[in-house]
FISETI-325015 format. One record per residue (C-alpha): chain; residue in one letter; x negated, y negated, z; residue number from 1. Coordinates in Angstrom, 2 decimals, m for minus. Example, Ala and Ser with C-alpha at 12.3 -4.5 7.8 and 13.67 -1.06 7.14 Angstrom:
# FISETI-325015
{'A', 'A', {m12.30, 4.50, 7.80}, 1}
{'A', 'S', {m13.67, 1.06, 7.14}, 2}
# end
This chain:
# FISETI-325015
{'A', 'X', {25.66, 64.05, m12.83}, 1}
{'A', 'X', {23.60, 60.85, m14.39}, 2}
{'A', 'X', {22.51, 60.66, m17.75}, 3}
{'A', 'X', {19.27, 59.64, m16.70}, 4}
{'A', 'X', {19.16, 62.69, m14.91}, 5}
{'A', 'X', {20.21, 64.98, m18.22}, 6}
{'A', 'X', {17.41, 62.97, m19.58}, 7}
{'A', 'X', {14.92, 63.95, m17.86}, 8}
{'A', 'X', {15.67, 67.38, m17.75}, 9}
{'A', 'X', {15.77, 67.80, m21.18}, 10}
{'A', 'X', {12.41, 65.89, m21.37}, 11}
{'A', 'X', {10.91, 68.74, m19.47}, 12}
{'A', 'X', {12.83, 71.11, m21.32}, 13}
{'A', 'X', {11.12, 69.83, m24.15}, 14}
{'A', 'X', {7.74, 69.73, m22.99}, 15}
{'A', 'X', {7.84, 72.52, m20.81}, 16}
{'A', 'X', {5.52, 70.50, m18.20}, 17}
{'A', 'X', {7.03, 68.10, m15.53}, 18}
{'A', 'X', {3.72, 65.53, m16.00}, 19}
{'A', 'X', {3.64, 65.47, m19.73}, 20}
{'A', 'X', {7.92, 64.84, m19.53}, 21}
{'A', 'X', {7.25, 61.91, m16.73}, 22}
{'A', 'X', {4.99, 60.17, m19.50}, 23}
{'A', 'X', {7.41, 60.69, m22.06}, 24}
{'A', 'X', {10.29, 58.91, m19.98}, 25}
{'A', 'X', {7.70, 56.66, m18.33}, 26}
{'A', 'X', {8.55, 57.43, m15.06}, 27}
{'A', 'X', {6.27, 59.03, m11.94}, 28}
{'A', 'X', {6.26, 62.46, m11.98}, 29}
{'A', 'X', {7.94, 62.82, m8.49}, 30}
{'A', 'X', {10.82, 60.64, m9.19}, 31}
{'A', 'X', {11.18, 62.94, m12.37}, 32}
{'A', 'X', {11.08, 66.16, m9.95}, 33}
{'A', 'X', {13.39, 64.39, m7.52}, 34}
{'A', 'X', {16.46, 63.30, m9.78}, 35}
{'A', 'X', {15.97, 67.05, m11.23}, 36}
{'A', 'X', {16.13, 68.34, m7.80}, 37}
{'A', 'X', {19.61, 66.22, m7.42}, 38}
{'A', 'X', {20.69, 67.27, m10.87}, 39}
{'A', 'X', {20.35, 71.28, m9.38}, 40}
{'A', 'X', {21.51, 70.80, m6.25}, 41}
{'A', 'X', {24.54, 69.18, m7.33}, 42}
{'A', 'X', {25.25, 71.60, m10.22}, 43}
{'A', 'X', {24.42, 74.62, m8.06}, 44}
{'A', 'X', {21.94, 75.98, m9.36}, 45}
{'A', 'X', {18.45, 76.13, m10.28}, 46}
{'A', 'X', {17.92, 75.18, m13.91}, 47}
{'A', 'X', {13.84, 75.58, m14.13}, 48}
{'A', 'X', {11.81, 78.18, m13.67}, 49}
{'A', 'X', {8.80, 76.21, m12.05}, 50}
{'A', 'X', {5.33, 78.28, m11.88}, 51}
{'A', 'X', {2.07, 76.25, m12.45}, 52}
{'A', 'X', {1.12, 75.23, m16.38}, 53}
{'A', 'X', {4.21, 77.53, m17.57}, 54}
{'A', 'X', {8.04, 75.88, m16.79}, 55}
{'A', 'X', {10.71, 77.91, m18.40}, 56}
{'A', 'X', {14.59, 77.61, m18.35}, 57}
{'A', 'X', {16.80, 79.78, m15.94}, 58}
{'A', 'X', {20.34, 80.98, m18.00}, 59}
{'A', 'X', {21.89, 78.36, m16.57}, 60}
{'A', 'X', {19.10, 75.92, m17.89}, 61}
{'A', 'X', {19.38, 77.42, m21.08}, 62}
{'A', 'X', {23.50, 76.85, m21.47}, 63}
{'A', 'X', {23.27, 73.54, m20.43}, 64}
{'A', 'X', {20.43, 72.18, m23.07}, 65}
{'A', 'X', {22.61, 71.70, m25.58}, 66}
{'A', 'X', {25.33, 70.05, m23.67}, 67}
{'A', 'X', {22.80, 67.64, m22.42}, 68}
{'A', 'X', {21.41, 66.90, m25.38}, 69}
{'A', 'X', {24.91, 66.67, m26.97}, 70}
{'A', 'X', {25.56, 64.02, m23.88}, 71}
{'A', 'X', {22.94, 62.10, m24.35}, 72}
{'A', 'X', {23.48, 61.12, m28.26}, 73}
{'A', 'X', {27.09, 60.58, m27.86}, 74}
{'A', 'X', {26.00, 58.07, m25.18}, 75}
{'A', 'X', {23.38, 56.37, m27.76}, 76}
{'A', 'X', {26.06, 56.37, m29.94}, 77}
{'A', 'X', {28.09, 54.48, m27.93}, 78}
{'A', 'X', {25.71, 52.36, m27.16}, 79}
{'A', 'X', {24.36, 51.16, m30.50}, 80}
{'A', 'X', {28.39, 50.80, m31.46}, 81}
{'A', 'X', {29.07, 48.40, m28.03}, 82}
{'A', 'X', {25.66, 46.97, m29.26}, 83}
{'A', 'X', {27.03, 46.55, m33.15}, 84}
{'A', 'X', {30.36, 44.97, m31.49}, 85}
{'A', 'X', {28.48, 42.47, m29.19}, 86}
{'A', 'X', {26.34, 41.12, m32.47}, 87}
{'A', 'X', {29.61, 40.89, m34.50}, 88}
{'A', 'X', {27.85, 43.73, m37.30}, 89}
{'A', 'X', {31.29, 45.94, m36.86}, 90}
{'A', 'X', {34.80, 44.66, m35.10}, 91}
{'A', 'X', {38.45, 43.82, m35.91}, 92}
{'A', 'X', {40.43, 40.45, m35.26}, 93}
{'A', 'X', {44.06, 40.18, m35.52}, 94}
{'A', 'X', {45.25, 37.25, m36.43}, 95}
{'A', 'X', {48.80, 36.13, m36.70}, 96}
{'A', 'X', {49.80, 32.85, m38.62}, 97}
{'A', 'X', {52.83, 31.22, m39.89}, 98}
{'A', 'X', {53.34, 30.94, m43.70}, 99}
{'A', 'X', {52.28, 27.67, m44.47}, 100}
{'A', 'X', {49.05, 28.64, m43.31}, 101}
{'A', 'X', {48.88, 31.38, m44.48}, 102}
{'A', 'X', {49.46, 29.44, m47.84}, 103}
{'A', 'X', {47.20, 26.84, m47.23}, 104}
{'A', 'X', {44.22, 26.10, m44.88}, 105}
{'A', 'X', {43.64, 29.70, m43.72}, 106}
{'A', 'X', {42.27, 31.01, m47.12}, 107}
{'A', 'X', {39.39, 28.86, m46.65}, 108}
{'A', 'X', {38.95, 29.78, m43.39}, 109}
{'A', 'X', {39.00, 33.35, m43.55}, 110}
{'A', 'X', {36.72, 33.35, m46.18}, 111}
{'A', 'X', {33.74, 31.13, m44.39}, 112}
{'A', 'X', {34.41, 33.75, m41.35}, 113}
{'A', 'X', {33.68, 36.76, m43.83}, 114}
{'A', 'X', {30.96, 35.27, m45.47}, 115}
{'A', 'X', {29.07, 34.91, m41.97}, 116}
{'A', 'X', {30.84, 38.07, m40.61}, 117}
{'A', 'X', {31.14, 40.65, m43.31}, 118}
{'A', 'X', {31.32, 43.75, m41.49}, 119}
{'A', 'X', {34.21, 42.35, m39.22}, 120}
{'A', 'X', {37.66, 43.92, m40.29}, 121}
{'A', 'X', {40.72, 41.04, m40.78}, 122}
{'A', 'X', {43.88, 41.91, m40.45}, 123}
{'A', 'X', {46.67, 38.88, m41.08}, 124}
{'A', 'X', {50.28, 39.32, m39.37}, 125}
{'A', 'X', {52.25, 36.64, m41.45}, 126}
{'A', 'X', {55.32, 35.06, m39.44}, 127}
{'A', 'X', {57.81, 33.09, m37.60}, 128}
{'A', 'X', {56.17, 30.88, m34.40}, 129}
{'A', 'X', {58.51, 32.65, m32.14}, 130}
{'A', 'X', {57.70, 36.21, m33.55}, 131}
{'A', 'X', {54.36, 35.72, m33.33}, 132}
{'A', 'X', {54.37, 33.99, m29.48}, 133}
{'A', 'X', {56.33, 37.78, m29.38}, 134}
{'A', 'X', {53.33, 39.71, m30.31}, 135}
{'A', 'X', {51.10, 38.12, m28.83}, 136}
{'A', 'X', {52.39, 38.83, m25.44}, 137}
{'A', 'X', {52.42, 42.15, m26.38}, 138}
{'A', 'X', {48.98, 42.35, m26.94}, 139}
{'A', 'X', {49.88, 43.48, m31.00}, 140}
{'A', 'X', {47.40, 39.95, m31.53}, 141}
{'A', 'X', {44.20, 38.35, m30.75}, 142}
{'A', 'X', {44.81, 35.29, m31.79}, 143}
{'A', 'X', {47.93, 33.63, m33.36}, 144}
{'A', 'X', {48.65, 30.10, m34.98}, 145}
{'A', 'X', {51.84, 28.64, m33.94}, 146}
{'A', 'X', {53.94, 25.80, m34.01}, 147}
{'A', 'X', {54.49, 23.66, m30.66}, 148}
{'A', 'X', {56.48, 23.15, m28.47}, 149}
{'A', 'X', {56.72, 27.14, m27.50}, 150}
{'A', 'X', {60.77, 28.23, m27.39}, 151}
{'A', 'X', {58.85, 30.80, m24.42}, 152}
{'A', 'X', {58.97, 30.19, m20.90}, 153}
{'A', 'X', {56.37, 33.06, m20.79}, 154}
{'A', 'X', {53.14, 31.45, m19.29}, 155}
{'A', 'X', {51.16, 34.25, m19.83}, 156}
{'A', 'X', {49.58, 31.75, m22.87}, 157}
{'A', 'X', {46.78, 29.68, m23.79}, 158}
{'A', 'X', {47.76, 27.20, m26.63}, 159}
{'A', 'X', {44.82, 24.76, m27.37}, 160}
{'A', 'X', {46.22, 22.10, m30.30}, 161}
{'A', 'X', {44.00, 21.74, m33.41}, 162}
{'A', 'X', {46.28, 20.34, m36.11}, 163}
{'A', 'X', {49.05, 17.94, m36.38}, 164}
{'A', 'X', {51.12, 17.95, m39.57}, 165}
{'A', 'X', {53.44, 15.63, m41.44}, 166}
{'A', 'X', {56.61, 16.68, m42.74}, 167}
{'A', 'X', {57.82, 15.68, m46.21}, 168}
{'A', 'X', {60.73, 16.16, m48.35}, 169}
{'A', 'X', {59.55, 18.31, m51.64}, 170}
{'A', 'X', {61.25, 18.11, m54.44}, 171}
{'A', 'X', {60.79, 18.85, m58.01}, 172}
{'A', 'X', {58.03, 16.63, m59.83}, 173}
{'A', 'X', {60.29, 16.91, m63.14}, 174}
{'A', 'X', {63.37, 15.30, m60.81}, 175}
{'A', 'X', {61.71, 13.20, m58.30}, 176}
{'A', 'X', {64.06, 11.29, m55.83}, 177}
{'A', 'X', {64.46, 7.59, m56.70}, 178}
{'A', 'X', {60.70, 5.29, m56.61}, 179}
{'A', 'X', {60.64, 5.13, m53.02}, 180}
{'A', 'X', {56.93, 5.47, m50.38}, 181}
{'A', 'X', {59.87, 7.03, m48.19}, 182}
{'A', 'X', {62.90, 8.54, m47.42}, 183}
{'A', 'X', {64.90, 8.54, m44.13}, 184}
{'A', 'X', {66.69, 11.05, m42.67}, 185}
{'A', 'X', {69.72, 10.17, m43.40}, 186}
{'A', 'X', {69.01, 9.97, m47.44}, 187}
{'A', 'X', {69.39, 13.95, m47.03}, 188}
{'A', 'X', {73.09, 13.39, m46.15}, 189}
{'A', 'X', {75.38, 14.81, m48.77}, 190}
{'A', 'X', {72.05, 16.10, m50.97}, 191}
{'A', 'X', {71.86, 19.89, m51.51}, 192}
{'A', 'X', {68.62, 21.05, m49.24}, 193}
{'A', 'X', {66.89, 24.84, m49.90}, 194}
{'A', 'X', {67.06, 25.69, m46.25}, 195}
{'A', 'X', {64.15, 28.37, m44.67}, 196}
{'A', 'X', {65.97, 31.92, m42.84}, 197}
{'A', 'X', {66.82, 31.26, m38.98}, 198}
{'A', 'X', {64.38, 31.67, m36.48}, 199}
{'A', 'X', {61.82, 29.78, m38.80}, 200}
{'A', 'X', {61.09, 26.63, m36.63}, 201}
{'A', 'X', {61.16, 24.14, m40.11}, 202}
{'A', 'X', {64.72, 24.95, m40.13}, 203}
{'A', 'X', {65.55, 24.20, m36.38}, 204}
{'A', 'X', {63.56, 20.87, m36.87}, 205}
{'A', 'X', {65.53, 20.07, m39.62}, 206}
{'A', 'X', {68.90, 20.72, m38.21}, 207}
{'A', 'X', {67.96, 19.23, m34.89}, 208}
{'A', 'X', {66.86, 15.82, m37.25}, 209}
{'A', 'X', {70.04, 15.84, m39.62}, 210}
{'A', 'X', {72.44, 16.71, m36.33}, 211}
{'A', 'X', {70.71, 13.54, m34.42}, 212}
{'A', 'X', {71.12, 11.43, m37.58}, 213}
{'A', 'X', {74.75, 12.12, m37.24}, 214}
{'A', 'X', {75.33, 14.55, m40.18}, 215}
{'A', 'X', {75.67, 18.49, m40.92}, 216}
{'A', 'X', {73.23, 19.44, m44.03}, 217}
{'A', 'X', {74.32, 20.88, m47.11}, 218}
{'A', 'X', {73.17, 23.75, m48.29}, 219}
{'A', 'X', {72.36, 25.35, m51.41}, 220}
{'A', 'X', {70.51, 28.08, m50.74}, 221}
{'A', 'X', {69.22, 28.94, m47.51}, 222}
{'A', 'X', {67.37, 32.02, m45.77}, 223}
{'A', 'X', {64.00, 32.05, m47.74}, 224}
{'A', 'X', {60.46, 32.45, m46.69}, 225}
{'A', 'X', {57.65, 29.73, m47.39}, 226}
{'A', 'X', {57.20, 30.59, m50.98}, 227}
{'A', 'X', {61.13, 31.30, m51.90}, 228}
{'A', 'X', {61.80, 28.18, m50.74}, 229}
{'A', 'X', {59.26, 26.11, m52.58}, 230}
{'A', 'X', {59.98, 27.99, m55.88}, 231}
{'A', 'X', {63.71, 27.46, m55.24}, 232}
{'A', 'X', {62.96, 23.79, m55.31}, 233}
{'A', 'X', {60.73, 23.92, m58.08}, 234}
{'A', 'X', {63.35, 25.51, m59.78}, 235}
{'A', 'X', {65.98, 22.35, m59.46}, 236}
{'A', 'X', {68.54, 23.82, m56.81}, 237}
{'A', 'X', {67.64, 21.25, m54.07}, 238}
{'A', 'X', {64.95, 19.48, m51.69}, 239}
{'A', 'X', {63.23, 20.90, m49.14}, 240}
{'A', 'X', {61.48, 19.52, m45.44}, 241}
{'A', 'X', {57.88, 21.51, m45.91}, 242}
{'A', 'X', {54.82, 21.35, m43.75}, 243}
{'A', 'X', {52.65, 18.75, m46.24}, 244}
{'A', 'X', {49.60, 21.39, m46.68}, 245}
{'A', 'X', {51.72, 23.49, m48.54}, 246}
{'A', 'X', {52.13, 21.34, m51.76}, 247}
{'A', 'X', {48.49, 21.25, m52.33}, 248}
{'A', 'X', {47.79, 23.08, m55.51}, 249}
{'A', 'X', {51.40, 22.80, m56.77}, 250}
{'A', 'X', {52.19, 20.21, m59.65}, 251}
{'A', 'X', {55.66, 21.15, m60.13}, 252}
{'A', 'X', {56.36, 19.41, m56.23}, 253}
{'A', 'X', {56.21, 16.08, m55.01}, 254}
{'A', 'X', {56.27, 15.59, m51.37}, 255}
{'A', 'X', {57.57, 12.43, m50.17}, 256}
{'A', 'X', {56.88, 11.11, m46.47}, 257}
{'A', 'X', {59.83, 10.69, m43.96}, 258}
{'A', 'X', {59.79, 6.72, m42.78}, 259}
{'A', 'X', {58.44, 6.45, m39.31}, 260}
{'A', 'X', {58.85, 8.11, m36.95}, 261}
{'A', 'X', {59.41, 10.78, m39.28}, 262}
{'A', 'X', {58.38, 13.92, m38.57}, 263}
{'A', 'X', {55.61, 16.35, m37.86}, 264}
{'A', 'X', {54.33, 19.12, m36.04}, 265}
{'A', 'X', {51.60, 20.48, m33.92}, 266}
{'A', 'X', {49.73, 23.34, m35.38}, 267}
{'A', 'X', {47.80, 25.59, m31.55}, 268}
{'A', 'X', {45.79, 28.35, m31.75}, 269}
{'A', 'X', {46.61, 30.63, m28.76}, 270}
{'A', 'X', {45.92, 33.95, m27.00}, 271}
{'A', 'X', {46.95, 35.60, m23.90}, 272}
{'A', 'X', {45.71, 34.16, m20.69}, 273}
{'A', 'X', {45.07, 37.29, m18.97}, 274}
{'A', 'X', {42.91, 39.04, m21.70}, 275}
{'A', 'X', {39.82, 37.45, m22.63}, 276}
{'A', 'X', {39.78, 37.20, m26.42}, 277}
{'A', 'X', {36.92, 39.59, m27.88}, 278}
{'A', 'X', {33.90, 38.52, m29.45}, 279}
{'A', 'X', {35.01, 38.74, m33.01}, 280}
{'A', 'X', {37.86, 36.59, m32.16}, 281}
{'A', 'X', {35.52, 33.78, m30.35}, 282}
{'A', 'X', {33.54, 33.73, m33.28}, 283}
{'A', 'X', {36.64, 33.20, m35.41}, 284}
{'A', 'X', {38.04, 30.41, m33.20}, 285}
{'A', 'X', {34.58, 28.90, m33.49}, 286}
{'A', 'X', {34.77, 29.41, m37.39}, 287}
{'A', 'X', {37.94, 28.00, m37.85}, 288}
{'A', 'X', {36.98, 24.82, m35.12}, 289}
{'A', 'X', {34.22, 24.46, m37.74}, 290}
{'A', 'X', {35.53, 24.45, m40.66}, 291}
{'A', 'X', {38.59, 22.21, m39.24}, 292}
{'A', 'X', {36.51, 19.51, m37.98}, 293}
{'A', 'X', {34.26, 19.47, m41.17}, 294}
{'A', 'X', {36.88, 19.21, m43.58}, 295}
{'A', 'X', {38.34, 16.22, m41.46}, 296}
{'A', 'X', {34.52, 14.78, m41.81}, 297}
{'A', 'X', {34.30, 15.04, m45.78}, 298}
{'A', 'X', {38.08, 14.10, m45.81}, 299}
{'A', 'X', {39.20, 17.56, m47.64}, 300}
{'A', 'X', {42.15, 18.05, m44.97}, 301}
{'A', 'X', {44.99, 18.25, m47.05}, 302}
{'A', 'X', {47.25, 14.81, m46.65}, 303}
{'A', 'X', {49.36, 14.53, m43.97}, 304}
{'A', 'X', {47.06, 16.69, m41.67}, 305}
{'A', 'X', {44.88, 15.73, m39.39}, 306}
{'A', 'X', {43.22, 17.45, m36.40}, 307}
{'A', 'X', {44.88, 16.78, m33.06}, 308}
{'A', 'X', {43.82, 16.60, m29.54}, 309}
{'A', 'X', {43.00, 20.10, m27.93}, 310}
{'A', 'X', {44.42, 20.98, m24.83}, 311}
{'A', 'X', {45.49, 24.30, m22.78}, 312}
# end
């Protein structure tokens, strides 16, 4: 059974005459008899009553009216929603981010992307780099921004690099750390630090740079999110190594650069390889791409980011 078939048997239905239906579907009247013919045949059954200037339904014509017509509008239903998806009127992107993104480019983002895609539902999974790699493999995302390297073997993957980030030590503006353009590494030894929960890959950078320095941190607090941890600092109890975005709009913190080589970070956007993001989420990547590359033009990249080479 064909739903071009249905439709032109309720066309004649309608009409009650096979030549007036063919014009109304635009189709020569014999292929219109023919693909009824098929429609019978296969249903077992006549469903017309055919005599000359007078075509009435059969019972079984009659019963299956409404089940065709029911047929057809749930099918130009679903196609004017497919059609609403494809020209990004209607449609949902996941996105997962870290944080510090959350906290500080991604506003801007999100909010160009809605502007040009109102009717195109966002919904934000804030977490870890490793927890989001997690959900992303389970298809629970579209898209994700992580932190590179990936602590996955799973190559099931794309990451293309978009950002790469500075690292600074935050501390309170009302206690800065002595006038100094930088601070080593090893100035953290012995100096209380406001350390981020485990798993969070700013606190495995940071161990991994104090261990190769030849020292074991202190702490003074330690297993806070993104904006714990900055408020802890604010609030005297230590310093902090923070993404550099994530001071912007926050007078009570000074960030102050790690000497060369310092360090930094590389900010991907990535997806599964074996799922083709949807449309929504191409048009987001291409939002974000946008608004990344034009805030590098006009110089409105927060310091200490810049955009990095893409790769997959």
């Amino acid at each position: 059974m064909q739903l071009q078939q249905l439709a032109y048997f309720v066309a004649v239905a309608e009409t009650r005459h096979f030549t007036h239906a063919a014009e109304r579907m635009r189709v020569a009247q014999p292929s219109l008899s023919k693909q009824i013919r098929a429609l019978e045949d296969e249903l077992g059954t006549a469903l017309l009553n055919r005599a000359r200037g007078n075509v009435t339904l059969t019972p079984a014509g009659e019963a299956l009216l409404p089940l065709a017509r029911r047929m057809l509008a749930d099918a130009d239903t679903a196609r004017r929603e497919v059609a609403e998806l494809a020209g990004l009127r209607r449609g949902r992107v996941r996105l997962g981010a870290t944080p510090s993104l959350c906290a500080g480019l991604l506003a801007d983002a999100l909010a160009l992307f809605h502007k040009d895609y109102p009717g195109v539902e966002l919904l934000v999974e804030e977490g870890g780099s490793r927890d989001l790699v997690r959900d992303l493999a389970r298809g629970q995302l579209d898209l994700a921004l992580i932190i590179l390297p990936l602590h996955s073997s799973d190559p099931s993957l794309v990451t293309e690099e978009i950002l790469s980030e500075n690292l600074v030590v935050a501390s309170p503006s009302h206690a800065p750390p002595a006038r100094r353009s930088h601070l080593r590494i090893e100035d953290l030894r012995g100096r209380p630090l406001v350390m981020f929960r485990r798993g969070y890959d700013l606190r495995e950078a940071t161990l991994s740079a104090c261990r190769q320095a030849g020292f074991e941190p202190r702490f003074a607090v330690e297993g806070g999110e993104m904006d714990a941890v900055l408020r802890f600092v604010e609030a005297g109890l230590g310093v902090a190594v923070v993404p550099s975005m994530v001071l912007d709009g926050r007078p009570g913190l000074i960030g102050t650069p790690l000497a060369p080589p310092g360090l930094h970070r590389t900010i991907a956007l990535s997806h599964r390889k074996d799922v083709e993001p949807i449309r929504a989420a191409q048009a987001f990547r291409a939002t974000l791409l946008r608004f990344l590359i034009e805030a590098a033009h006009d110089g409105s990249l927060p310091q200490g980011v810049e955009l990095a080479g893409r790769s997959t």
